[in-house]
ZAMARGU-4260 file (C-alpha; in steps of 0.2 Angstrom, whole numbers, plus 5000, padded with zeros to 4 digits):
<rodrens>
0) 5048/4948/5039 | 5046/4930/5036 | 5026/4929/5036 | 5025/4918/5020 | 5034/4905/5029
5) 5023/4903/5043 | 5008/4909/5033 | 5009/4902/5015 | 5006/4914/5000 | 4992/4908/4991
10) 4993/4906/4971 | 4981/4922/4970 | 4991/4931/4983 | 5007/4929/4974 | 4999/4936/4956
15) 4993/4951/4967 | 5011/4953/4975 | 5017/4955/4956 | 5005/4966/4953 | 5009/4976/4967
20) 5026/4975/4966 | 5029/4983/4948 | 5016/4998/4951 | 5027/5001/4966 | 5045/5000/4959
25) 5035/5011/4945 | 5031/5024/4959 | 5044/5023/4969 | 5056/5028/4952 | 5045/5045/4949
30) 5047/5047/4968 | 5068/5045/4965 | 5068/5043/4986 | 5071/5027/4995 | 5056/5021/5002
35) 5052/5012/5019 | 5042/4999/5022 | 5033/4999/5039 | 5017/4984/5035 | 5015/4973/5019
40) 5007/4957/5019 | 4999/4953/5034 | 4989/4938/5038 | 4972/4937/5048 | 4980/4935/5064
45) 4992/4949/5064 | 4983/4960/5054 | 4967/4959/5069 | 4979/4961/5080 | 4987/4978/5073
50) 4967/4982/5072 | 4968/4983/5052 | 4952/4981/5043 | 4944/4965/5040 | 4947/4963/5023
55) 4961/4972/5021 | 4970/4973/5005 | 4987/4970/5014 | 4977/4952/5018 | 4978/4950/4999
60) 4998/4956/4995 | 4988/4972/4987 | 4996/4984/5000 | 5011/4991/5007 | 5012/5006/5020
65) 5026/5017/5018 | 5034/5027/5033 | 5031/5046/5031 | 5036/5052/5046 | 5039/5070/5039
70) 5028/5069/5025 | 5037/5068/5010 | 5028/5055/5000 | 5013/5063/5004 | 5019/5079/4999
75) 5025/5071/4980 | 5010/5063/4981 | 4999/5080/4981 | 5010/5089/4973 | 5009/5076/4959
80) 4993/5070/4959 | 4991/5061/4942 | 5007/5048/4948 | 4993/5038/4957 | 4983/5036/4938
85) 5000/5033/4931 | 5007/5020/4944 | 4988/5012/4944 | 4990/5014/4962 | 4976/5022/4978
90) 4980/5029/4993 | 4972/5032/5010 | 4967/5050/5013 | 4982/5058/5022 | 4969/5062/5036
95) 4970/5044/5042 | 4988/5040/5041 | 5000/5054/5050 | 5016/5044/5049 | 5014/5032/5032
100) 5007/5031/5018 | 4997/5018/5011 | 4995/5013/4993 | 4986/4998/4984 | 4981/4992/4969
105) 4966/4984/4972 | 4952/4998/4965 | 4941/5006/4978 | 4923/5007/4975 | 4920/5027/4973
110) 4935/5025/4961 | 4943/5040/4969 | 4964/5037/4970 | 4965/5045/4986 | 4950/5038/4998
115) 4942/5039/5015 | 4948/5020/5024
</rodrens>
């Protein structure tokens, strides 16, 4: 979308984007779907202003939402739920998100994969 240009990847944030970029590709090969992105990085300004969290892991390049509006990653998700261990990945609780799926690398504190935002 551009944002990097206008809002300049810091050293940290570009580690964390390779990170997140090769447990995705990981789990987006199990899945065997494309995938569509609806928010990866965001910066402070945009991600206040689509009301995200304050520290927000997509502040960090440590998130991507996915669109799910007929819940088929969600699905493959439950269905399959060591992927998340597999891919080193954690996901919001599908309670929270009816039309994506959001999955990170940055740990959560409980530990849990699928967690309450």
């Amino acid at each position: 979308m551009g944002r990097d240009k206008a809002h300049p990847l810091s050293a940290q944030q570009h580690e964390n984007l390779e990170v997140l970029l090769e447990r995705l590709n990981r789990f987006r090969q199990m899945y065997g779907k494309p995938m569509l992105v609806s928010s990866g990085y965001r910066p402070r300004a945009i991600n206040a202003k689509v009301g995200g969290a304050t520290n927000s892991a997509h502040l960090h390049c440590q998130a991507v939402d996915f669109r799910d509006n007929d819940r088929a990653i969600c699905k493959f998700i439950l269905e399959n739920p060591s992927v998340l261990e597999t891919c080193d990945l954690y996901c919001e609780d599908f309670k929270y998100t009816p039309t994506w799926v959001h999955l990170q690398t940055r740990p959560t504190r409980s530990g849990k994969r699928i967690f309450k935002p």
